[in-house]
Backbone bond lengths (Angstrom), bond angles and torsions (degrees), N, CA, C in turn:
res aa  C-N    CA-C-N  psi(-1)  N-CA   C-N-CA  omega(-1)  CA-C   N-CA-C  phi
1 X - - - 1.444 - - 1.517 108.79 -
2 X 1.395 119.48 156.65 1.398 115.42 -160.39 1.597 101.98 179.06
3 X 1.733 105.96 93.33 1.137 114.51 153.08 1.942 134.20 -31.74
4 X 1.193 112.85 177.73 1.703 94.93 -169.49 1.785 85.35 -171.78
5 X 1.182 107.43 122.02 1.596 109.70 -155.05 1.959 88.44 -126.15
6 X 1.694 104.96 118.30 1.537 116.73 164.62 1.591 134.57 -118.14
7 X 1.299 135.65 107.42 1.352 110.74 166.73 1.565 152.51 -63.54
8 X 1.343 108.59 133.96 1.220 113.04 -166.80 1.713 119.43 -115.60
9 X 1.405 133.65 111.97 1.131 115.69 -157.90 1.604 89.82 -109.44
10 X 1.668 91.10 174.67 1.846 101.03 -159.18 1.740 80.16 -131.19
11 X 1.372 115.90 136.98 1.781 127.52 163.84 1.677 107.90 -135.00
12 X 1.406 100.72 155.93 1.170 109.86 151.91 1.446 100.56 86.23
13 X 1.504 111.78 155.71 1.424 116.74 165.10 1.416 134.67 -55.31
14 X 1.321 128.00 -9.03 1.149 144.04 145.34 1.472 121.31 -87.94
15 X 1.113 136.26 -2.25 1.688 126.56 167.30 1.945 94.98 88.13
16 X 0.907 115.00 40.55 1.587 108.63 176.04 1.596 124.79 -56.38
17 X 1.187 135.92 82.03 1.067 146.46 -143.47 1.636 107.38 -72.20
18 X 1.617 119.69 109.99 1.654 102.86 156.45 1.208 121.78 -123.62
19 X 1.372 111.95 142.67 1.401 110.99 -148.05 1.417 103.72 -105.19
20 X 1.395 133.54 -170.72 1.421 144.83 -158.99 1.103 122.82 19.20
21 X 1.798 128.11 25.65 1.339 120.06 174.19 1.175 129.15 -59.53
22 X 1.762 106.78 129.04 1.586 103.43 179.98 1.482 130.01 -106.19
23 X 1.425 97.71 4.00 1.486 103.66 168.02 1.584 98.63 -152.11
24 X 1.595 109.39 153.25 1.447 131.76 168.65 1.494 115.89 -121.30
25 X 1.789 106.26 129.09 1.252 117.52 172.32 1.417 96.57 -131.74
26 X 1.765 91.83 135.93 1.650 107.18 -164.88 1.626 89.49 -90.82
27 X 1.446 109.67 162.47 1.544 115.45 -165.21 1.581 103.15 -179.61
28 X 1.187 113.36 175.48 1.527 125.03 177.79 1.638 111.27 -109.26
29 X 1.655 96.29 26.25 1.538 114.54 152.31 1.512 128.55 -99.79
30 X 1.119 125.83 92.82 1.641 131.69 178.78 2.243 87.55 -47.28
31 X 1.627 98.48 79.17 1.432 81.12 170.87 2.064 92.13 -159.81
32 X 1.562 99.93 148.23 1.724 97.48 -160.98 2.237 105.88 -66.44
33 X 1.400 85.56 -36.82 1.796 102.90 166.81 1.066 115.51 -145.56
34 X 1.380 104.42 138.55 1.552 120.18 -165.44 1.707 105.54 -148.70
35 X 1.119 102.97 135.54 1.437 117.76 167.89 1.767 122.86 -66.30
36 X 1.288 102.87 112.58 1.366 114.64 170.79 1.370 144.25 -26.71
37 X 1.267 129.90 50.24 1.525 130.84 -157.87 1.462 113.09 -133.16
38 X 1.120 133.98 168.04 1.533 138.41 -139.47 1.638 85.29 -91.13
39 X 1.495 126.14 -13.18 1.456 108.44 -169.43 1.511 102.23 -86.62
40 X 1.514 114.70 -29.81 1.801 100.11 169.48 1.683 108.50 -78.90
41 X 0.983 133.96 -29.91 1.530 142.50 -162.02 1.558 110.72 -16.45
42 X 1.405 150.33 117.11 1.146 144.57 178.24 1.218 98.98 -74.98
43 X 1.380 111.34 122.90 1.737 123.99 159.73 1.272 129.80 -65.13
44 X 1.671 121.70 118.17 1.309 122.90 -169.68 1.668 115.86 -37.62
45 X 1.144 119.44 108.18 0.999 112.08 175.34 1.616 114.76 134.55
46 X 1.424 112.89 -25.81 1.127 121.49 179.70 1.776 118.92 -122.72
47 X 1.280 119.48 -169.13 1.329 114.50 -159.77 1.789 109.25 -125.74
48 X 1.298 123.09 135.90 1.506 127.59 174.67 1.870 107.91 -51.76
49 X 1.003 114.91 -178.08 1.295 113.80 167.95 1.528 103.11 -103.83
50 X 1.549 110.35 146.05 1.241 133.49 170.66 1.697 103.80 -44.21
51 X 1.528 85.28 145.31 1.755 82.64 174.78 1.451 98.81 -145.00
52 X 1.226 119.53 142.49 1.120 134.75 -168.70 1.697 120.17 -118.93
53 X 1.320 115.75 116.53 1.391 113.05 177.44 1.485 106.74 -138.78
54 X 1.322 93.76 178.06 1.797 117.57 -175.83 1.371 106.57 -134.95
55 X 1.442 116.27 129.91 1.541 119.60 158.07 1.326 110.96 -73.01
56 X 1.335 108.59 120.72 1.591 111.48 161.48 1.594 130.08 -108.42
57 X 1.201 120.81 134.45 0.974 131.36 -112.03 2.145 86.63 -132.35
58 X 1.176 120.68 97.28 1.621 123.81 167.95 1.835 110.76 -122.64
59 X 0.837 109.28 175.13 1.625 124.08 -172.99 1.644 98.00 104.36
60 X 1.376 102.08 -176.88 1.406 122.00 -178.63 1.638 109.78 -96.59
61 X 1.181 99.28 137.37 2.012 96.20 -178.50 1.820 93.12 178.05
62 X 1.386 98.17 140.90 1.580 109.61 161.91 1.127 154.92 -62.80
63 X 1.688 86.66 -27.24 1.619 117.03 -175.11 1.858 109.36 -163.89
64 X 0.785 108.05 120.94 1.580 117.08 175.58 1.376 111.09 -112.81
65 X 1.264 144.79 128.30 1.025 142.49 143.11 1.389 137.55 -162.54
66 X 1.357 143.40 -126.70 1.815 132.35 158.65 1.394 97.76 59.20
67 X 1.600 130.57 48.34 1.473 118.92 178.83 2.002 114.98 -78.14
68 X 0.942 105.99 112.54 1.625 110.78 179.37 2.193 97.91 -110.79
69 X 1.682 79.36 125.08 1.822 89.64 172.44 1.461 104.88 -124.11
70 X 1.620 108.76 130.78 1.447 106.83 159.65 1.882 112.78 -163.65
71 X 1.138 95.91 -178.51 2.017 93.93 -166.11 1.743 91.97 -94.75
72 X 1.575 89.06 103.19 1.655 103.32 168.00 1.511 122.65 -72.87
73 X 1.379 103.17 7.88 1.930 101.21 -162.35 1.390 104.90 -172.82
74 X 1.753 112.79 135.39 1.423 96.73 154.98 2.043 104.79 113.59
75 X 1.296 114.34 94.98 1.549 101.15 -153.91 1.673 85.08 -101.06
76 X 2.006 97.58 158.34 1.463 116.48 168.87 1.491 128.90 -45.37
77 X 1.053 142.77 159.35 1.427 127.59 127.68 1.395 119.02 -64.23
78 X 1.261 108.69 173.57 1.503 114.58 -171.02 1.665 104.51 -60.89
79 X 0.930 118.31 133.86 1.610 152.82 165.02 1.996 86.17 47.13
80 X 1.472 107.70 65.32 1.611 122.73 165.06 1.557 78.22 -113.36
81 X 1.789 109.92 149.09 1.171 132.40 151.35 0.822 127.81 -151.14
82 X 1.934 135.02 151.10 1.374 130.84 174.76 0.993 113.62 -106.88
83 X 1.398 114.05 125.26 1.626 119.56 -176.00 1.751 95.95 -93.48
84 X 1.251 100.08 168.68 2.017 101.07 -179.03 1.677 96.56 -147.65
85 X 0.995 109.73 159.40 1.980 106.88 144.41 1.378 109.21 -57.92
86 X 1.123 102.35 157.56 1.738 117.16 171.49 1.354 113.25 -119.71
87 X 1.805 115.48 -172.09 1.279 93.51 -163.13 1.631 111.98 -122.30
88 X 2.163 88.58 62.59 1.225 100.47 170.68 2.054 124.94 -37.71
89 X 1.649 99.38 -170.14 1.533 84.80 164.58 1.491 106.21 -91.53
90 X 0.924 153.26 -14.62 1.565 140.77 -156.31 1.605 85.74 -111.69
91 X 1.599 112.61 165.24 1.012 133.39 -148.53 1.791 90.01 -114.94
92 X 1.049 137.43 154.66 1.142 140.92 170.72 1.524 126.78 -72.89
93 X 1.531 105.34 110.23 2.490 99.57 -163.56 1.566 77.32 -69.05
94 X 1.352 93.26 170.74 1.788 120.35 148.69 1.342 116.03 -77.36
95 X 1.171 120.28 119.34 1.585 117.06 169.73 1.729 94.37 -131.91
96 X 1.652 96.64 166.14 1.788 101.67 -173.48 1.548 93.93 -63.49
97 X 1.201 113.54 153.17 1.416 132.12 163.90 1.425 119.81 -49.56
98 X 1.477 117.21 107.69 2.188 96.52 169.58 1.730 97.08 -117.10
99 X 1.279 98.34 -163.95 1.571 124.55 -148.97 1.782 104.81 -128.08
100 X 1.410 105.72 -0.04 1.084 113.04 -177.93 1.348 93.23 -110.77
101 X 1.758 106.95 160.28 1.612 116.27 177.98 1.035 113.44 -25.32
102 X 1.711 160.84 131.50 0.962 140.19 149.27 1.215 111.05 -69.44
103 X 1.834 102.49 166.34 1.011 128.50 174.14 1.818 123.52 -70.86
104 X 1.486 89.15 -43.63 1.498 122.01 -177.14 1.138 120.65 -78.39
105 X 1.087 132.63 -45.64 1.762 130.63 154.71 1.340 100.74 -89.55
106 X 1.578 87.36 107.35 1.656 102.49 171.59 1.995 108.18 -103.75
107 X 1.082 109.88 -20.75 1.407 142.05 -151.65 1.386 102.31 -73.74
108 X 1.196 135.13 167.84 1.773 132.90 157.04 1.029 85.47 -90.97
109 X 1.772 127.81 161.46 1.803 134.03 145.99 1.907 97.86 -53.68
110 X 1.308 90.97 145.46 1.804 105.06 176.69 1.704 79.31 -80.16
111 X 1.526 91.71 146.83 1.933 104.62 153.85 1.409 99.07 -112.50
112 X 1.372 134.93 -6.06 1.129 100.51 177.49 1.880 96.24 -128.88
113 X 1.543 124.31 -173.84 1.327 101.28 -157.59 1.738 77.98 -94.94
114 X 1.672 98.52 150.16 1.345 127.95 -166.83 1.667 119.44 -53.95
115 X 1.127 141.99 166.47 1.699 130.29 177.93 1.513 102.06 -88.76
116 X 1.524 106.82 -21.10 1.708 82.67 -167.11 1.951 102.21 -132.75
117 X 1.216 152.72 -139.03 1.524 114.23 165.32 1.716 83.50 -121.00
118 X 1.268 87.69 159.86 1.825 128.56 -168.62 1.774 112.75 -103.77
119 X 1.503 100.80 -7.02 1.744 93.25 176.75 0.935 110.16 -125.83
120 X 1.764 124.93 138.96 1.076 119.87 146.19 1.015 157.28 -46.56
121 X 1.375 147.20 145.20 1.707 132.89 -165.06 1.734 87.85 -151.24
122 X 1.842 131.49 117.76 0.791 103.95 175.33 1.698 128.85 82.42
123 X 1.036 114.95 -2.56 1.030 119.36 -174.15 1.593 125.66 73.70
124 X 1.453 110.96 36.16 1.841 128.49 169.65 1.140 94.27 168.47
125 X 1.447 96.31 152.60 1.788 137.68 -174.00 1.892 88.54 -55.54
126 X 1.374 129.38 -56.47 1.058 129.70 -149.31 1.904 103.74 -88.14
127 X 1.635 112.30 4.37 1.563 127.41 178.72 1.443 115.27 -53.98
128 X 0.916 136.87 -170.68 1.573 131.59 162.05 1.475 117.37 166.30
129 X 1.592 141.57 167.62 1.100 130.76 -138.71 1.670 91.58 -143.46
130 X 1.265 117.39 154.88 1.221 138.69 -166.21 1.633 121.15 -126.65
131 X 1.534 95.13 -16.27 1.838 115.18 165.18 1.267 102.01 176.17
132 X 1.102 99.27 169.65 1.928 120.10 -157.42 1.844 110.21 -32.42
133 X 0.950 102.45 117.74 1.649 109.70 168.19 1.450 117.37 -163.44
134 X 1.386 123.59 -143.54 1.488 107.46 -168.30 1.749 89.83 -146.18
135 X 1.409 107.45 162.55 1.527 113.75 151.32 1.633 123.01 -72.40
136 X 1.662 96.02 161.15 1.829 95.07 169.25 1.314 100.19 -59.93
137 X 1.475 77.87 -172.91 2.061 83.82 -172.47 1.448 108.32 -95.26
138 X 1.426 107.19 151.83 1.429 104.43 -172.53 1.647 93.63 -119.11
139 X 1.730 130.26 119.59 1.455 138.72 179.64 1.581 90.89 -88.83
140 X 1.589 98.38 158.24 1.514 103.50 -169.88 1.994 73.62 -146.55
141 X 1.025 111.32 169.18 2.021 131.18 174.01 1.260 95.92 177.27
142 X 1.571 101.63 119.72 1.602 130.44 139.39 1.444 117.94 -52.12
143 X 1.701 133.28 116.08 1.061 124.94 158.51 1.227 105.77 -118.28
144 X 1.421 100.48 152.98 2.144 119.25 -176.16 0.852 101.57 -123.87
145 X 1.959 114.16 158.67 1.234 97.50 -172.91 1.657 95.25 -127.27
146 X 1.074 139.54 -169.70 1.802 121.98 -172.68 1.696 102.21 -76.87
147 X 0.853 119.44 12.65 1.890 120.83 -177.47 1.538 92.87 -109.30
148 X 1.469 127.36 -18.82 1.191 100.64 -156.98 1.680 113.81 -87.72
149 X 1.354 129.92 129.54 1.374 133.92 -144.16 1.891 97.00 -68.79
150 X 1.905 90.04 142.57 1.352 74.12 161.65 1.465 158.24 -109.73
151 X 1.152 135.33 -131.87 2.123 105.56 -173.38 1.503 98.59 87.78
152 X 1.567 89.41 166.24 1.620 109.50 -178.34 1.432 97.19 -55.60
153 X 1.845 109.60 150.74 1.765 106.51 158.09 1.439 105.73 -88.81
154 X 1.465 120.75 168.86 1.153 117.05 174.79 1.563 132.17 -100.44
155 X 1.108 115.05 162.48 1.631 137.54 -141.74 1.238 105.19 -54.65
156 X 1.660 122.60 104.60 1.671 126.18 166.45 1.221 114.16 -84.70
157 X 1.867 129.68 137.54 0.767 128.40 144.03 1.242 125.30 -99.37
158 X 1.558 116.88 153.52 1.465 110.98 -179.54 1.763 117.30 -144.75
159 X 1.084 117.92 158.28 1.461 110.51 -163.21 1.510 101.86 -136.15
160 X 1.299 108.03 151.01 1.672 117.72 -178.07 2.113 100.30 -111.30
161 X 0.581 126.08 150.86 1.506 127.16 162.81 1.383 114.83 -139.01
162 X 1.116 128.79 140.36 1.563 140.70 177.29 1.935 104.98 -130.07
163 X 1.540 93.24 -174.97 1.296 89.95 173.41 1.705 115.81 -151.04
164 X 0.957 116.71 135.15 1.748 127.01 -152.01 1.504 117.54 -105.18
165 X 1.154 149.28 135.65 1.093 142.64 133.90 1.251 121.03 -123.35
């Protein structure tokens, strides 16, 4: 048996769903992937828009669950940070994306993988799946601060882990 893990990002005031994204660049585009160019560029000083996704979750497996997310790779510029949800008790709603502090990533991004798990499934960290479905949503926001240099930042990787039988 063998889980099979995809991203799916959510935009817009309606939740516009795109599915199999394999990379995210944060920007002052309400968009799940977007191409790199000076017209999204976050301005020193201010923040990308929240972006919101779900792991979705196909293959065959009995039990999925124990989801831990954090940025395995890939360091800031000076005073760049990723805020995330954490793994309060309530599960994270969908709301349209803004550009102001969020509400929803209150959290720093973990750099290293977390002590206890950080995603929802179901509505709690401790949720889990029995055949194909997805996690709550996990919001991620870039904030800059006016020092932080400008140009592209450089390349984060990040990894989700669960656990299957």
């Amino acid at each position: 048996m063998s889980a099979t893990g995809s991203f799916y990002f959510y935009t817009g005031a309606g939740s516009t769903q795109e599915v199999n994204v394999e990379s995210c660049n944060f920007g002052t585009l309400d968009a799940g992937s977007m191409a790199v160019s000076n017209a999204t560029a976050i301005t020193a000083g201010s923040n990308s828009y929240e972006k919101f996704m779900k792991v979705w979750f196909g293959g065959t497996f009995n039990y999925l669950g124990s989801l831990f997310w954090w940025k395995s790779g890939g360091t800031y510029q000076t005073n760049e940070l990723i805020y995330c949800t954490d793994s309060g008790t309530t599960a994270p709603a969908y709301a349209t994306p803004v550009m102001t502090n969020s509400t929803i990533c209150t959290g720093s991004m973990y750099a290293t993988q977390p002590a206890t798990m950080n995603v929802h499934v179901k509505g709690s960290v401790i949720g889990s799946l029995t055949a194909a479905g997805s996690s709550d949503y996990i919001v991620m926001q870039t904030r800059t601060a006016t020092d932080t240099p400008p140009g592209n930042t450089n390349t984060k990787t990040f990894k989700v882990q669960w656990t299957e039988a």
